[in-house]
DRENVEXTI-42017 format. One record per residue (C-alpha): x negated, y negated, z negated; residue in one letter; residue number from 1. Coordinates in steps of 0.2 Angstrom, whole numbers, plus 5000, padded with zeros to 4 digits. Layout:
REM DRENVEXTI-42017
{rec {X Y Z} 'A' NUM},
...
***
This chain:
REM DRENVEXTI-42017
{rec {5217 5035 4850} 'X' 1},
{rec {5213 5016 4853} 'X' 2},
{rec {5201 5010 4867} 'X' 3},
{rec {5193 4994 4864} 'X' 4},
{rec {5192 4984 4879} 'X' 5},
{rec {5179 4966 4881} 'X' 6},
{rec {5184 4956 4895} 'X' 7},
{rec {5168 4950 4904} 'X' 8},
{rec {5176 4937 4919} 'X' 9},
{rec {5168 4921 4909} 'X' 10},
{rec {5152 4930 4910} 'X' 11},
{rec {5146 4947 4916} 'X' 12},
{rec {5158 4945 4930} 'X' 13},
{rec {5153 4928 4934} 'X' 14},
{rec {5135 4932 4933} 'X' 15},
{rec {5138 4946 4946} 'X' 16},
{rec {5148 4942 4957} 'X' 17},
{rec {5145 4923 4960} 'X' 18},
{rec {5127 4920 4949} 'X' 19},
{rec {5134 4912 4938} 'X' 20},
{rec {5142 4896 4946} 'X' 21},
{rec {5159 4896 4938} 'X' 22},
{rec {5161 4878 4930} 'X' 23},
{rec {5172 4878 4912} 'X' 24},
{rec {5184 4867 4922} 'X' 25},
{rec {5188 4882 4934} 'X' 26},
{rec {5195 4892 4920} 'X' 27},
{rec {5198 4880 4904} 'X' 28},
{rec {5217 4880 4909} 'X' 29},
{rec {5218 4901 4909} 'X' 30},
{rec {5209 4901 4891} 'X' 31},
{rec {5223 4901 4879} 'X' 32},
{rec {5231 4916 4891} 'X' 33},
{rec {5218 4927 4889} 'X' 34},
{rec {5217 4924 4870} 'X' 35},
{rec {5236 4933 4871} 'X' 36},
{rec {5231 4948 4880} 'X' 37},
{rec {5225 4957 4868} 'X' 38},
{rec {5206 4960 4873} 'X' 39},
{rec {5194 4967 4857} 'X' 40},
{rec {5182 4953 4863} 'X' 41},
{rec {5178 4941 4878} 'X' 42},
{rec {5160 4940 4884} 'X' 43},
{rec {5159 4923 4888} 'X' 44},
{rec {5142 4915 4884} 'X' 45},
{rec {5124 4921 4883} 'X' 46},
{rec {5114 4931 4897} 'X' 47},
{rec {5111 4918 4913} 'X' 48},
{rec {5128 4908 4908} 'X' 49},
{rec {5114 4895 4898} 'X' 50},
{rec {5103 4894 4911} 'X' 51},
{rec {5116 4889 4923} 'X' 52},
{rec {5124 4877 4914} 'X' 53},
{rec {5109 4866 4915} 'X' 54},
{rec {5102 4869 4928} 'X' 55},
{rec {5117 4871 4943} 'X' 56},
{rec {5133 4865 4932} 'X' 57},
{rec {5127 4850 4921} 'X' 58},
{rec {5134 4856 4908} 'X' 59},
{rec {5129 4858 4890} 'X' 60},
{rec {5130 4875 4887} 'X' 61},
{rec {5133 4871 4867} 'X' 62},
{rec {5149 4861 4871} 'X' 63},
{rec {5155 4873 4884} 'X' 64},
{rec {5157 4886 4869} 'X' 65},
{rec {5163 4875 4858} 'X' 66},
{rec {5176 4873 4871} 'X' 67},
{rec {5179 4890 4875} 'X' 68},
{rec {5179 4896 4855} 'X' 69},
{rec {5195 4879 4853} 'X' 70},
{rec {5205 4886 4868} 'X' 71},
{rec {5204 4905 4859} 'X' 72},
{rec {5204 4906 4841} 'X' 73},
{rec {5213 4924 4840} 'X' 74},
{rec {5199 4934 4850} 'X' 75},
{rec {5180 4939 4846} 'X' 76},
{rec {5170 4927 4859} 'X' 77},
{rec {5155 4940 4862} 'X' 78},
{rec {5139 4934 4869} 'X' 79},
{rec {5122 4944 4877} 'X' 80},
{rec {5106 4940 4869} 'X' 81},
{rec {5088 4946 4876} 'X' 82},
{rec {5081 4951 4859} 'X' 83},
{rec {5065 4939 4856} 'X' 84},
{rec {5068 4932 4874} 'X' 85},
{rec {5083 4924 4867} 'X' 86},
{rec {5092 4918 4886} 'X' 87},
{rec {5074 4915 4893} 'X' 88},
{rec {5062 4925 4902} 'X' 89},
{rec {5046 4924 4889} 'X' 90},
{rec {5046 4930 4870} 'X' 91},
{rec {5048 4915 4856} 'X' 92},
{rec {5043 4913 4841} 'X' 93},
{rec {5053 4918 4827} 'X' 94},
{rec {5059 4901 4819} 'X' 95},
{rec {5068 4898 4838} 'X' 96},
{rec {5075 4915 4838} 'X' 97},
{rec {5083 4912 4819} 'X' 98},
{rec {5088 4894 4822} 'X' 99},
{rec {5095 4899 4839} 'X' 100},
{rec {5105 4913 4833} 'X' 101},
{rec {5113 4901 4818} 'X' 102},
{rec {5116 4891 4830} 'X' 103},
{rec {5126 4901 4841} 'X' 104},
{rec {5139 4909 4827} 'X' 105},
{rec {5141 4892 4821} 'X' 106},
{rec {5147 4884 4837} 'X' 107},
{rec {5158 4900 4842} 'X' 108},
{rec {5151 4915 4844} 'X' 109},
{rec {5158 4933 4834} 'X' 110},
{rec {5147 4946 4842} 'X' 111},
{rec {5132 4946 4849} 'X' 112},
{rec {5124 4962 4859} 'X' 113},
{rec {5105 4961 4858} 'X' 114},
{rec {5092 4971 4870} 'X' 115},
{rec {5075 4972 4874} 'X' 116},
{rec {5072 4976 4888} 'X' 117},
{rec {5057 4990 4887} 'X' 118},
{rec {5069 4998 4872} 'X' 119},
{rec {5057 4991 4860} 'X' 120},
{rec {5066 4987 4845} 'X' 121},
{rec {5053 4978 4838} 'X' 122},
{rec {5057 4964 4849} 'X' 123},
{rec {5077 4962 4839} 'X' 124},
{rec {5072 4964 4823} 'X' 125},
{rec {5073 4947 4820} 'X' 126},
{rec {5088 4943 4830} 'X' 127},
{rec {5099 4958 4822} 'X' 128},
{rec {5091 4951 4802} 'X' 129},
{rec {5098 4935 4807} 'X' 130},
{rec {5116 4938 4816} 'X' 131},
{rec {5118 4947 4800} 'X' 132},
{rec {5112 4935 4790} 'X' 133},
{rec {5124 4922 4799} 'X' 134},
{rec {5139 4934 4797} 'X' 135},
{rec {5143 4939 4815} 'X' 136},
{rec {5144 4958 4821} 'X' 137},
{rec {5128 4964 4828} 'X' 138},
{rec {5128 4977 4841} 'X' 139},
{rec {5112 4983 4847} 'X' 140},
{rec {5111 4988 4865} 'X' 141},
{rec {5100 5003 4873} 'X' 142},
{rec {5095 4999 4890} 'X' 143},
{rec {5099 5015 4900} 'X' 144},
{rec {5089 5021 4913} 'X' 145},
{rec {5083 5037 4922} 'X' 146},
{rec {5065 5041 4925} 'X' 147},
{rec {5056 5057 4919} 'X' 148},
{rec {5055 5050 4899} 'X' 149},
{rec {5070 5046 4899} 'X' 150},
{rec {5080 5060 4894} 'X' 151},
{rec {5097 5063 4882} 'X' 152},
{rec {5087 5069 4866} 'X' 153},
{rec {5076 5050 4871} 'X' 154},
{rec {5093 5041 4868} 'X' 155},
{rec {5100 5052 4855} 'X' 156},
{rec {5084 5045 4846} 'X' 157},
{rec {5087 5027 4850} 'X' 158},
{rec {5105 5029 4844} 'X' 159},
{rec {5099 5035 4828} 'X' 160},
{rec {5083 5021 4827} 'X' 161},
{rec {5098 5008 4829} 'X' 162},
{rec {5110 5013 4816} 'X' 163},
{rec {5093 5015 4803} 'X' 164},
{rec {5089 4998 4807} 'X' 165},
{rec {5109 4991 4801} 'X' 166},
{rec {5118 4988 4818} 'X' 167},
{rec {5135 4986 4816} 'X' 168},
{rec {5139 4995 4835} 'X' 169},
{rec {5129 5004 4849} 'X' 170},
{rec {5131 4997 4866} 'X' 171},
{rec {5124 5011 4881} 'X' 172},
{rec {5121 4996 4893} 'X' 173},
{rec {5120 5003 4911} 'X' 174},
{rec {5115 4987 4920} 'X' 175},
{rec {5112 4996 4937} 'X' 176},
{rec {5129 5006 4938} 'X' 177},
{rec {5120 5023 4936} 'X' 178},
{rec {5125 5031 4922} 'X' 179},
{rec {5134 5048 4929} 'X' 180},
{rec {5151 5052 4922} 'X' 181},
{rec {5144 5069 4916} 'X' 182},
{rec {5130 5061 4907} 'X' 183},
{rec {5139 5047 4899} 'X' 184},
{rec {5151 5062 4891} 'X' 185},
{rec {5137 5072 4886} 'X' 186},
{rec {5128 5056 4876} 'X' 187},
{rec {5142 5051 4868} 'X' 188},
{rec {5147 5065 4862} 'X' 189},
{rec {5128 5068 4856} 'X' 190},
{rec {5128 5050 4848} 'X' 191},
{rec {5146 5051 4841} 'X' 192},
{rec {5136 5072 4832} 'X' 193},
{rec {5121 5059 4826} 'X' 194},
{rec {5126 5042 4820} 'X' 195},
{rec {5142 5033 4815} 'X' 196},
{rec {5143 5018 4821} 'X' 197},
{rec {5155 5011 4836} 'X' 198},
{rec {5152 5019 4854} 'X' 199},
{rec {5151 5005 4867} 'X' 200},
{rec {5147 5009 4885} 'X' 201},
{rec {5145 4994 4897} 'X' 202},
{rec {5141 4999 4917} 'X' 203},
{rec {5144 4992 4934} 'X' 204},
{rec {5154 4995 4950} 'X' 205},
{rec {5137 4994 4961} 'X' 206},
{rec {5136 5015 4964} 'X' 207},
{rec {5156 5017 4963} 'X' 208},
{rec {5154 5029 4948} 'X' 209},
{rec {5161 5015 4933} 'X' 210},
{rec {5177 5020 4933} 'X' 211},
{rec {5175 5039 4932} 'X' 212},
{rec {5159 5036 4919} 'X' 213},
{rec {5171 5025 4910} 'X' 214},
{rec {5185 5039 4909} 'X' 215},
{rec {5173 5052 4905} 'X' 216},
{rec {5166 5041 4892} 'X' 217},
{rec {5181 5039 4882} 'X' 218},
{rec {5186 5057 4883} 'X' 219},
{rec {5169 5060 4874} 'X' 220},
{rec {5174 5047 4860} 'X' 221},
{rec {5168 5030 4867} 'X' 222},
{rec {5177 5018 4855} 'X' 223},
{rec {5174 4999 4869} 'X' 224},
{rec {5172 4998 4885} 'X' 225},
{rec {5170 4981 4897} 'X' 226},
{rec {5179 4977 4910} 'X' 227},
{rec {5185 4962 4922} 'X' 228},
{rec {5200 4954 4927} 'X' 229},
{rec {5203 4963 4945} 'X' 230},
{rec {5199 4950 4955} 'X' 231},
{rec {5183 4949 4948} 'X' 232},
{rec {5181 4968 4946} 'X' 233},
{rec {5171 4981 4958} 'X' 234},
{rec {5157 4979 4967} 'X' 235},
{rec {5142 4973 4956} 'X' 236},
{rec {5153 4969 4943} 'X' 237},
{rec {5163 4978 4930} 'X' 238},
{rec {5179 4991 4935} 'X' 239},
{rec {5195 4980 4935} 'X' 240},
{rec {5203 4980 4919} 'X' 241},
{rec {5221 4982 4923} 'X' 242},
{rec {5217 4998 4932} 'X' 243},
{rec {5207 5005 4916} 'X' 244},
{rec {5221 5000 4907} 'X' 245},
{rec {5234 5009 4919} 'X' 246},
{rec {5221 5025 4916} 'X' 247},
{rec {5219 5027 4899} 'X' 248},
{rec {5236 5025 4893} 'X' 249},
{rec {5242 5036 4906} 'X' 250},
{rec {5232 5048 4896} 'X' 251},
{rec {5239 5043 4881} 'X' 252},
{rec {5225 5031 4875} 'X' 253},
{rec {5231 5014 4866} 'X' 254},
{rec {5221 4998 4874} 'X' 255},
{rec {5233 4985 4863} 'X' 256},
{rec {5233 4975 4882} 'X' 257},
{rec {5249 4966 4887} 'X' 258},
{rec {5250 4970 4905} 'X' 259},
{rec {5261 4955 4908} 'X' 260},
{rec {5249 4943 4903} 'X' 261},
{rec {5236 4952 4912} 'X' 262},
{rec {5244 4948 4929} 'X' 263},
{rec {5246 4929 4923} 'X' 264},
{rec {5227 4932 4924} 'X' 265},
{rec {5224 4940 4936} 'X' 266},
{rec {5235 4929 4946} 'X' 267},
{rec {5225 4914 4940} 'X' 268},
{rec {5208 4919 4948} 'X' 269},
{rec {5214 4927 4962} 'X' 270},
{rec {5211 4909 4973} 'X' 271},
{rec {5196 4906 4963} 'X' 272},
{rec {5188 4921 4970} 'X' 273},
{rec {5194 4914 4987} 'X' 274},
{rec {5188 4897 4983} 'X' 275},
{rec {5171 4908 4981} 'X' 276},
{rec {5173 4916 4997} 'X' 277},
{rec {5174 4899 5005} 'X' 278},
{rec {5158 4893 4998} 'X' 279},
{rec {5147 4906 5002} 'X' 280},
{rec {5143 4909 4984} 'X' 281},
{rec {5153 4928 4984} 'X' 282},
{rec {5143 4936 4997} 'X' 283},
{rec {5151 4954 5004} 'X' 284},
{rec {5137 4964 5000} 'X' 285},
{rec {5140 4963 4982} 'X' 286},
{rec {5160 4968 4985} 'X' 287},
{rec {5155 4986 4990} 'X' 288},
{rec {5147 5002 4985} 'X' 289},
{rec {5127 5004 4987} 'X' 290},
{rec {5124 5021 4983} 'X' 291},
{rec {5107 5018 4987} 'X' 292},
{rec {5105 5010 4969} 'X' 293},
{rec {5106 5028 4964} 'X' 294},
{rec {5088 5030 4971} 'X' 295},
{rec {5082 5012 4969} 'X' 296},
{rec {5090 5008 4952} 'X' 297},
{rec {5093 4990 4960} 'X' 298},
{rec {5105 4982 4950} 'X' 299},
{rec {5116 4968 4958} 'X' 300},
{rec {5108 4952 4949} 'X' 301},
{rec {5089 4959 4958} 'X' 302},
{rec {5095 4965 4975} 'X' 303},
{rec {5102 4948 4978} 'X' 304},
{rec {5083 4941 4971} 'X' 305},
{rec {5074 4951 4983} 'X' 306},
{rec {5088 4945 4999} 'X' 307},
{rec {5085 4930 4992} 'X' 308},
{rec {5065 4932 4993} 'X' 309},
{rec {5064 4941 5007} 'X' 310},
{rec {5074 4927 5016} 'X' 311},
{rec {5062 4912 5010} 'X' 312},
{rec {5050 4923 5019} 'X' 313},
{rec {5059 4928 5035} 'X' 314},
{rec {5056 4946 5031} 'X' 315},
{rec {5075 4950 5027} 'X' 316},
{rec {5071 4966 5040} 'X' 317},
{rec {5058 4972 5027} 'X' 318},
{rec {5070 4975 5013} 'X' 319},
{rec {5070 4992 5016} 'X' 320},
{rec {5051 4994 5014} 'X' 321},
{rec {5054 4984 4997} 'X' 322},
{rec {5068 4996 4991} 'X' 323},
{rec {5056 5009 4991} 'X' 324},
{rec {5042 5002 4983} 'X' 325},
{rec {5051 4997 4968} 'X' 326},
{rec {5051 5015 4961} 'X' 327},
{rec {5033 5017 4966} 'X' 328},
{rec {5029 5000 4954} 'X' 329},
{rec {5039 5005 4940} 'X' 330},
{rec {5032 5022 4940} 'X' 331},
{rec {5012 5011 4938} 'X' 332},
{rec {5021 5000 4924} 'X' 333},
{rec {5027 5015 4913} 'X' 334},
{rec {5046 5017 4920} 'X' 335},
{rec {5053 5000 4912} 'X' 336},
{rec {5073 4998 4914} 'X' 337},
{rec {5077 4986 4927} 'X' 338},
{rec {5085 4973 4917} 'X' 339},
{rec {5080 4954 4914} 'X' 340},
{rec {5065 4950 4915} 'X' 341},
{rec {5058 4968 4920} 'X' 342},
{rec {5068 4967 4934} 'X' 343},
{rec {5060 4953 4942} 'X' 344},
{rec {5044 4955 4936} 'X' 345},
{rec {5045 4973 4948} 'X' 346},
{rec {5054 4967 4960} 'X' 347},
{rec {5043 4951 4963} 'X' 348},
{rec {5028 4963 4963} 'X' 349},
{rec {5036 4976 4975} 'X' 350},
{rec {5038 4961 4988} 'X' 351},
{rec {5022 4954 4987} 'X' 352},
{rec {5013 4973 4988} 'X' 353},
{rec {5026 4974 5006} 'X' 354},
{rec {5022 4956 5013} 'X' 355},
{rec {5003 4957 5008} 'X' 356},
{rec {5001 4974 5017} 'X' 357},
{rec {4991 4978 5001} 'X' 358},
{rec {4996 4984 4983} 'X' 359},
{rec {4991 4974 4969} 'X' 360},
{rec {4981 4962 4978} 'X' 361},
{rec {4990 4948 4971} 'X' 362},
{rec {5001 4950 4952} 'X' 363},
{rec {5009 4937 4944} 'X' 364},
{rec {5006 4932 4927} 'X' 365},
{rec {5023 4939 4920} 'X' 366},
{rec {5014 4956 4926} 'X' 367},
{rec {4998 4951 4919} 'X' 368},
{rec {5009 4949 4901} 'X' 369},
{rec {5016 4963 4902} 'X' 370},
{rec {5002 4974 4906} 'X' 371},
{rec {4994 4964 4891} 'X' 372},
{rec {5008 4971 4880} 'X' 373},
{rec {5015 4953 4877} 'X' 374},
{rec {5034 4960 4881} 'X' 375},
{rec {5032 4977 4871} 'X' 376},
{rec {5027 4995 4871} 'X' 377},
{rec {5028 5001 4889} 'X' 378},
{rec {5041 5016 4888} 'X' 379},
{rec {5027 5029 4896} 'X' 380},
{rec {5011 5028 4902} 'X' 381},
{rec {5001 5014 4914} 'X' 382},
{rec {4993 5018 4928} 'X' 383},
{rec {4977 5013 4919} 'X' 384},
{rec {4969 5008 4935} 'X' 385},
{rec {4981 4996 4937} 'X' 386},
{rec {4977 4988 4920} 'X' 387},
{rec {4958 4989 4920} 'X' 388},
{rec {4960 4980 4938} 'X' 389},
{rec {4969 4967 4931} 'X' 390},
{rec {4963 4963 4914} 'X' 391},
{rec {4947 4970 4916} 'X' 392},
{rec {4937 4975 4897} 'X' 393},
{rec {4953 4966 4888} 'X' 394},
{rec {4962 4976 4879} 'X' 395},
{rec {4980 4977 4880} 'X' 396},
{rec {4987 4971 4863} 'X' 397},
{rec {4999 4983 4852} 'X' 398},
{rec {5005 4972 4839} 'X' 399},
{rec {5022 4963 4840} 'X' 400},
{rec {5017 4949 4852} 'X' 401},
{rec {5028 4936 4843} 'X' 402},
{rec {5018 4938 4828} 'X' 403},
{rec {5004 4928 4837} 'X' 404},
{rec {5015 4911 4841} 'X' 405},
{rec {5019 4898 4830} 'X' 406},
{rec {5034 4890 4823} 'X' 407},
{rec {5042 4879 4838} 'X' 408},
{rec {5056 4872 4834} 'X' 409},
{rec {5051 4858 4820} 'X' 410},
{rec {5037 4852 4830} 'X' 411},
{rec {5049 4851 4845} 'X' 412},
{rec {5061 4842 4836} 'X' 413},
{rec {5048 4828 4831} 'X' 414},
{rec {5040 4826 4849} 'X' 415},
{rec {5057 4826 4858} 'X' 416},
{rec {5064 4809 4844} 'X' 417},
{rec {5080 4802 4850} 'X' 418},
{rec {5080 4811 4868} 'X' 419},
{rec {5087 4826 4858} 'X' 420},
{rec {5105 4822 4852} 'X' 421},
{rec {5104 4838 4841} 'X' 422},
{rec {5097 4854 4836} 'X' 423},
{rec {5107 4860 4850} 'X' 424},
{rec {5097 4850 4860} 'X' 425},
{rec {5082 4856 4855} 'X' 426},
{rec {5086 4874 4858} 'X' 427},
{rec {5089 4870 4872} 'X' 428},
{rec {5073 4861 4877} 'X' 429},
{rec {5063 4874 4871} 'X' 430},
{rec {5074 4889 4881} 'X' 431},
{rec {5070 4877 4896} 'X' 432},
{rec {5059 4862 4894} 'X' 433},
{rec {5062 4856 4912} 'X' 434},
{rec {5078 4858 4915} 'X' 435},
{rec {5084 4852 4899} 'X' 436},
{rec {5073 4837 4901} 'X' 437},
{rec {5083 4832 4917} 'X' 438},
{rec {5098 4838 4911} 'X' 439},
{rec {5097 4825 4897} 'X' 440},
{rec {5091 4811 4908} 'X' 441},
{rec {5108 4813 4920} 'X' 442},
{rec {5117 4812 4902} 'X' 443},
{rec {5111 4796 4896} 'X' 444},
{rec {5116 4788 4915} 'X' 445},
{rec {5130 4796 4917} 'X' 446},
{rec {5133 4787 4898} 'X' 447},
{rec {5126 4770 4904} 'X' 448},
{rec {5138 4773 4919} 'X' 449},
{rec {5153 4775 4910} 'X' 450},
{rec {5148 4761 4896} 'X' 451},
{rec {5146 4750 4912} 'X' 452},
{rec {5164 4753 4919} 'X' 453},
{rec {5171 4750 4903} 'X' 454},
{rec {5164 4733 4902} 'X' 455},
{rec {5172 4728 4919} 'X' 456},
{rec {5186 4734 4916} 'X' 457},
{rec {5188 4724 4900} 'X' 458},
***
């Protein structure tokens, strides 16, 4: 039997480990290596990878896949996609969503795996009609997560809503690194019984059960699994490839990896993770195993938010107290999945109900929005006095919330004239207005710069 295996290093890894900070001039020179070792796909774009580029990198995020996507012609660039969140934190309207989607496979992309983060499938309709409509493969993603609605018969449906709905693969994504090894064998074998579609399970090292949930996995008939590069593996991150490799065709499985090229890899980050180290930007805590994620449902990406938080704050001590708040706000908002933005919107909230000494005294206006309905059906019930504190006699809205915005990306186009070289341009501004904005400023001088040292030169 063959195991498909997606190599996550350019992002999921990257995003882990180090938030995202890898520059494409770290790697470029490693690209065409990895295009010979045999991976199903490479994740290498999408979730926080935009974000960063503008924002920390100053780079276009456009050109860096275009880049990638020369330098690997052989292998599937795979990229993650927020449903109508797109690689932003709100909902956009559906013209963004299509044009940014086009946008994507026509500047590299092969697959892209689209969630939303409440399970609410309404919110990748449009995204799935339109990978689809642009040829690339599109895999919808369940957000697993345990709470007392979420149960196997609860994902078993999901499956089945996914497959009706014309994915092409089903992607189990356990962002927190709790999906059990029993229970990851127990739903793929009841998804494998209900639809037929690819089995793709992607988890995280943060509890030390991936690897074992990944073996039981594929004894149950998962068709992909993720993994990184060793040196880039455990921790929050995904299990090492080379050592699920080493695994499964041990037991006989077929990964079509080429283990020689997989040490020239491995060998090639090895002092990039040192150069990491050095920097401060791999912190220790996210090397190990926190089996208190298993109570929390923390993932990596948000723990390191709330330090961060707790930090700005000087209440680093009071992380503990926050820890154990997080279940009691996501119990009040319905048990959302902790996953981008749901996980900051509760973990925000869990801070502030710590440092305010009181609970709700102060939301924010993501809370607000989602307690509104703007992000999508809760998964269970509110704590209805929660809502009628904060919205008062407004009711929360049950309609798909980007049915009410208008088409962006024309009007966009026009107001933004000749800062915007392209329509990539203007994806990008409306992803990020701000950051784009600057991001195109140090562009032009860094332009005028070079324009300038040509001329005295000549």
């Amino acid at each position: 039997m063959k195991v498909n295996i997606t190599e996550t290093v350019l992002r999921d890894a990257n995003q882990s480990l180090i938030a995202t900070r890898m520059p494409f001039s770290d790697f470029e020179t490693i690209l065409e290596k990895i295009d010979d070792a045999g991976y199903h796909s490479v994740e290498c774009w999408g979730g926080a990878t935009f974000d960063s580029c503008l924002r920390y990198l100053s780079e276009d995020p456009w050109e860096r896949l275009r880049k990638i996507k020369a330098k690997m012609p052989k292998t599937k660039l795979q990229m993650l996609l927020r449903g109508q969140n797109l690689l932003g934190y709100k909902h956009y309207p559906d013209d963004m969503v299509r044009k940014f989607i086009e946008h994507s496979i026509q500047n590299g992309i092969d697959i892209i795996r689209i969630f939303d983060a409440l399970n609410d499938f309404r919110n990748i309709e449009v995204a799935l009609d339109q990978t689809k409509k642009s040829g690339a493969h599109a895999q919808g993603a369940i957000c697993y997560t345990i709470s007392p609605i979420h149960n196997l018969d609860n994902y078993v449906r999901l499956a089945k809503q996914l497959e009706d709905m014309g994915v092409d693969s089903i992607c189990i994504k356990d962002m927190s690194g709790i999906l059990g090894p029993q229970d990851a064998y127990d739903m793929i074998r009841a998804m494998k019984d209900t639809v037929n579609k690819p089995i793709i399970l992607h988890t995280h090292c943060t509890t030390g059960l991936g690897p074992i949930t990944y073996y039981k996995a594929v004894e149950a008939g998962c068709d992909c699994i993720d993994t990184a590069i060793s040196s880039f593996s455990g921790g929050t991150s995904q299990p090492a490839t080379e050592s699920m490799h080493f695994a499964l065709k041990q037991a006989g499985y077929e990964t079509g990896l080429d283990e020689t090229v997989l040490k020239e890899i491995n060998d090639f980050f090895k002092p990039l993770k040192d150069k990491f180290v050095q920097s401060g930007l791999l912190e220790h805590y996210v090397l190990g195993s926190e089996t208190d994620a298993l109570v929390y449902q923390v993932p990596g990406g948000m723990l390191s938010n709330l330090i961060a938080q707790l930090k700005q704050q000087n209440a680093l001590n009071r992380l503990q107290e926050v820890l154990q708040e997080v279940p009691a706000v996501r119990k009040d908002l319905g048990y959302p999945p902790l996953v981008t933005p749901m996980s900051q919107i509760v973990g925000v909230q869990a801070a502030t109900n710590v440092l305010m000494g009181a609970r709700y005294n102060s939301v924010s206006n993501e809370l607000r929005s989602y307690l509104r309905g703007e992000y999508g059906k809760a998964p269970g019930e509110l704590n209805q006095e929660l809502v009628k504190q904060v919205l008062g006699d407004e009711q929360p809205m049950t309609a798909r919330f980007a049915d009410t915005l208008e088409p962006e990306f024309e009007k966009t186009k026009q107001m933004l004239g000749t800062m915007a070289k392209n329509d990539e341009d203007v994806l990008s501004y409306i992803a990020f207005p701000q950051i784009a904005e600057k991001f195109f400023r140090e562009r032009e001088e860094s332009a005028a710069m070079k324009v300038n040292y040509a001329i005295k030169r000549v």
